[in-house]
C-alpha positions in Angstrom: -69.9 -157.4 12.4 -71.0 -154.9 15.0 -73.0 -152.4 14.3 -72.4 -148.7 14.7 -74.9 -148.0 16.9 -74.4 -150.6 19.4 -71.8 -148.2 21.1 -74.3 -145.4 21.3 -77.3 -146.7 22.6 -76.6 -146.5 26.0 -75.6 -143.1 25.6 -79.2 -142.2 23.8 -80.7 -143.5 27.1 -78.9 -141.6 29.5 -79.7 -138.5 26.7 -75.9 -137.9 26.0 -76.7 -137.7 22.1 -77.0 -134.3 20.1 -80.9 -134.0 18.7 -79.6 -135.2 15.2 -78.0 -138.3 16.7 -80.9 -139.5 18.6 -82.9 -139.0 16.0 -81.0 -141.1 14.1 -80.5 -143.5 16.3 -84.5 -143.9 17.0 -84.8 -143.9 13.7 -82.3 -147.2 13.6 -83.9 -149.2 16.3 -87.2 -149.1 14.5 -85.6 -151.0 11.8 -82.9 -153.3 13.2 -84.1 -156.3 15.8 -80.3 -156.6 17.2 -80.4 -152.9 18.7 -83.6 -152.8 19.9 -82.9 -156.2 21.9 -79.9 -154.1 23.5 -81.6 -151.2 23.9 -84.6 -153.0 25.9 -81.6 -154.7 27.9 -80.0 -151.5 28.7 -83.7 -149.8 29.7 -84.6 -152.9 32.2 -80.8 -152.6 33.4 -81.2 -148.6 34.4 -84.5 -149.4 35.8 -83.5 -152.3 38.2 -80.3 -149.9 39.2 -82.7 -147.2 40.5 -84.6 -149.2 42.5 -80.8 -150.0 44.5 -81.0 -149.0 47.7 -78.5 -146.1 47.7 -76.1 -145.3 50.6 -73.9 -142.4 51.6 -70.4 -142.4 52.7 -68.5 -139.9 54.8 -66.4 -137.6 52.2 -62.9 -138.4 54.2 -63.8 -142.3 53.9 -61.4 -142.9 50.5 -58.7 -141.0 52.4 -59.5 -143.4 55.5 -58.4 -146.3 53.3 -55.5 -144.9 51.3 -53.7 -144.5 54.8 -54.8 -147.6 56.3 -53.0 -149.4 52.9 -50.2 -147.0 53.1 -49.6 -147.8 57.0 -49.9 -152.2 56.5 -47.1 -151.4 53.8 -44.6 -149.4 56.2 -45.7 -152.0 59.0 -44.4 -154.8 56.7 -41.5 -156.5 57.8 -40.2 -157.3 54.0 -41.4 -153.6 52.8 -38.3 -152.2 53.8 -36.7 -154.5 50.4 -39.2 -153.2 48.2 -37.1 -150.2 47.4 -34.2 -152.8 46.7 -33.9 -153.5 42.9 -34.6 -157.5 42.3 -30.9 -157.9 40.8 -29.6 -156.8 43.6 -31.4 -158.9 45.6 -30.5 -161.9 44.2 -27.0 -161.2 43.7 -26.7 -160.3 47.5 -28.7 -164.4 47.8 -25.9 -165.7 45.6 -23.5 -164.2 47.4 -24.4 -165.2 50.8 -24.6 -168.9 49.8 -21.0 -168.5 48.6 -20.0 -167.2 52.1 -21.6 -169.7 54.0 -20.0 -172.1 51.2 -16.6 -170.9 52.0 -16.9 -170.5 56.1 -18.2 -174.1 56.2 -15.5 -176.0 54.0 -12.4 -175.0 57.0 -14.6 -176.5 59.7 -15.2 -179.7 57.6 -11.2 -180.1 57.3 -10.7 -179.3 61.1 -13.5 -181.7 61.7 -11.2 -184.0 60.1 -8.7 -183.3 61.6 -9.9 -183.7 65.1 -10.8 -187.0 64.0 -7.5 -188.0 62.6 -6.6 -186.9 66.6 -9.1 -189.1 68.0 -7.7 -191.8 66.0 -4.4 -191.5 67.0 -5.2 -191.4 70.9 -7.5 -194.6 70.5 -5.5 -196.7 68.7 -2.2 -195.5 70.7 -4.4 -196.3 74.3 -5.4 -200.1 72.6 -2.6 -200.9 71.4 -0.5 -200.7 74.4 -3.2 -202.0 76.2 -2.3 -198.8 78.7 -6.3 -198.3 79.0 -6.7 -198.9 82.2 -3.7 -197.1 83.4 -4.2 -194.0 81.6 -6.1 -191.1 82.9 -6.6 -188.0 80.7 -9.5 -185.9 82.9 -8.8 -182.4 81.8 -8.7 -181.0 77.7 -4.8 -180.4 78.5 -4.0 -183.5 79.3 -5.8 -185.4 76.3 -4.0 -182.0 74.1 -0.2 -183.0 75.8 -1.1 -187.1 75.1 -2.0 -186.5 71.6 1.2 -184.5 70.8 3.2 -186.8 72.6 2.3 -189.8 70.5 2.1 -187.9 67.2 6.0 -186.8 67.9 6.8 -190.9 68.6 5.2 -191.9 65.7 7.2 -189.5 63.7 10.0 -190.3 65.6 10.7 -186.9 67.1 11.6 -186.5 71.1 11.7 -184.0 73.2 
């Protein structure tokens, strides 16, 4: 258990006791080994501290450093989604994914698509071994080749 005047002793050395109290609490250090151990402790500790080498600092220097902080923080790139609740944060995350979700799937089906093209020009070019023969150079003429086979194989003509 502590004792009760383990609190006040280092307030009896600095002489922050009322008369009575320090009187009692001299009175209590002649009799308890425990206290007076701490109370040598704290007496070697405020010795040691004066002989610290003491420096001054210029009065605006704490006001130096509270803008320097405050500045870094403005100068932040992510500061500015500080004042953003987290909630809102994350939904706006969740949501974004969705988006991008939803944007990509169309371009995976045209992908497909382009590919089921593809397919349709190759095979059509091997099979009547018109390779050779055929030249599609430009975009339109591939687009007008591709049309024109996929309205023979469904049996459609112009």
């Amino acid at each position: 258990m502590k004792d009760k005047y383990s609190a006040e002793i280092s307030l009896y050395i600095d002489d922050q006791c009322t008369p009575a109290r320090a009187a009692e609490i001299r009175q209590h250090l002649q009799s308890c080994d425990k206290c007076r151990k701490q109370y040598h402790e704290f007496l070697a500790l405020k010795k040691n501290a004066k002989r610290l080498k003491s420096f001054s600092v210029s009065p605006f220097f704490a006001d130096r450093i509270v803008a320097m902080a405050k500045r870094r923080k403005q100068e932040s790139f992510w500061s500015a989604l500080e004042i953003i609740p987290r909630p809102l944060l994350n939904a706006a995350f969740i949501l974004s994914v969705v988006i991008i979700v939803v944007v990509a799937m169309p371009r995976q089906s045209a992908t497909t698509a382009n590919d089921s093209a593809s397919n349709i020009i190759e095979s059509s070019l091997v099979s009547e071994n018109d390779w050779p023969h055929q030249s599609l150079e430009t975009n339109d003429e591939a687009l007008q080749f591709a049309l024109d086979e996929s309205e023979e194989a469904t049996g459609e003509i112009k």
